[in-house]
N, C-alpha and C positions, 0 to 999 in steps of 0.2 A: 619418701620423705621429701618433704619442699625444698626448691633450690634457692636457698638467700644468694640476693644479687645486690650488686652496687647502686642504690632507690638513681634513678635517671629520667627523665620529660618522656624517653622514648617507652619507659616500664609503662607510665604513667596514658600513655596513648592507646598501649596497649591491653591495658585494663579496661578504658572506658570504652573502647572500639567490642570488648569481648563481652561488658552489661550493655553495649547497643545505647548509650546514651550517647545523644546530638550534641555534641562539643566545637567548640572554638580554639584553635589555639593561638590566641594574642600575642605569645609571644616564646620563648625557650623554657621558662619555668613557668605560665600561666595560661590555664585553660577556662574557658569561659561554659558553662551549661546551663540551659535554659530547660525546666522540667515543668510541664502541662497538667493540669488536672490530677497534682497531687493533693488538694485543701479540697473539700466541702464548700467552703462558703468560700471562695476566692478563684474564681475564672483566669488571672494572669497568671505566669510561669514562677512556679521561685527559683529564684535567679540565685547559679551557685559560682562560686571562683574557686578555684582549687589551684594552690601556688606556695613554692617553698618560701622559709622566710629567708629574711637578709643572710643568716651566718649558713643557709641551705641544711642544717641539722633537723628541720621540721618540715612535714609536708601541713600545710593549712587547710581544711576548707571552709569557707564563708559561705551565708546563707542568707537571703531579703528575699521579701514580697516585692521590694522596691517604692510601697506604698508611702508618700511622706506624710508624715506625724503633724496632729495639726498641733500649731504652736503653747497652745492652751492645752495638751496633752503631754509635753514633753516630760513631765516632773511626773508624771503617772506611769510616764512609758519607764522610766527610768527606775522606780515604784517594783513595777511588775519583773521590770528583768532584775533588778534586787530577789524579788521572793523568786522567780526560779532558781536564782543561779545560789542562793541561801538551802533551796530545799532539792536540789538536781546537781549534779555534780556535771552532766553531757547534755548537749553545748554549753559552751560560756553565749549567754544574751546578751546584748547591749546595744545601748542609742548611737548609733555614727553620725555626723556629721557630713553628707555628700558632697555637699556646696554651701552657698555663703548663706542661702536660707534654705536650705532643705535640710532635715534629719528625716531616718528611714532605723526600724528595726533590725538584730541579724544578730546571727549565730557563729560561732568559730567552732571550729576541732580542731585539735592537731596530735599529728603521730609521727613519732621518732623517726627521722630516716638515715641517721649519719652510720648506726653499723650495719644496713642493708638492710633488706626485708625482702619475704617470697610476693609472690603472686596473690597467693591466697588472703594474708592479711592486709594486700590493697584492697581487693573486693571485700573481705571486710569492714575497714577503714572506711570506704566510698559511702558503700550500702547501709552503712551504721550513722555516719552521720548527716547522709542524707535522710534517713527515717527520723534522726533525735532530731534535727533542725525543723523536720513537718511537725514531730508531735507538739515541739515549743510553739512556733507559730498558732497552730490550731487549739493549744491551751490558750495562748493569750486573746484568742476571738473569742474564744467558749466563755471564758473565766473574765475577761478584761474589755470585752470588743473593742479591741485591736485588732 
């Protein structure tokens, strides 16, 4: 039976050390990953963050191509993450805002962490929402070229 632990940076190191993913860690609750040659049509990394939020009751992970939206597409981009997130329940999609003129596509998860969790449902957690954040991506090129 899985051992529920108290969710910690150190669980969180040690999960992405055991799926062999190239991580960053910015800082005590924020890890940076950078993944290669997960998209078809798209040669750069999608770029993930993985970081609890403010009250630490959720683990987050975020998801971009990093690609910026050209300005004349924003109301489309916004369009499209409408019908996924209407017709998809995993990730939430939406338009961010990076800088003063850059917006970029991206994807959220989040899973519970304030009464503890095993091992097992991080790697699930990880590998789950990094596979729903590629298949969103790669609908909205397929479906939207985005």
């Amino acid at each position: 039976m899985p051992r529920i632990e108290t969710f910690n940076p150190e669980m969180l190191t040690r999960q992405l050390d055991a799926l062999k993913l190239p991580y960053q860690r910015r800082d005590n609750d924020t890890f940076s990953v950078s993944l290669a040659g997960l998209l078809k049509f798209f040669n750069g990394p999608l770029q993930v963050v993985i970081s609890r939020d403010p009250s630490k009751r959720h683990l987050l992970l975020h998801a971009t191509l990093g690609v910026r939206l050209p300005e004349e597409r924003i109301n489309e981009a916004m369009g499209v993450c409408n019908e996924w997130n209407t017709n998809r329940i995993y990730p939430v999609a939406y338009v961010r805002q990076v800088s003063e003129d850059a917006k970029v596509l991206m994807t959220k998860s989040a899973i519970e962490t304030s009464v503890g969790m095993h091992s097992e449902l991080l790697d699930r957690f990880i590998r789950t929402a990094i596979a729903a954040s590629r298949e969103f991506f790669q609908w909205a090129h397929d479906e939207h070229k985005f």
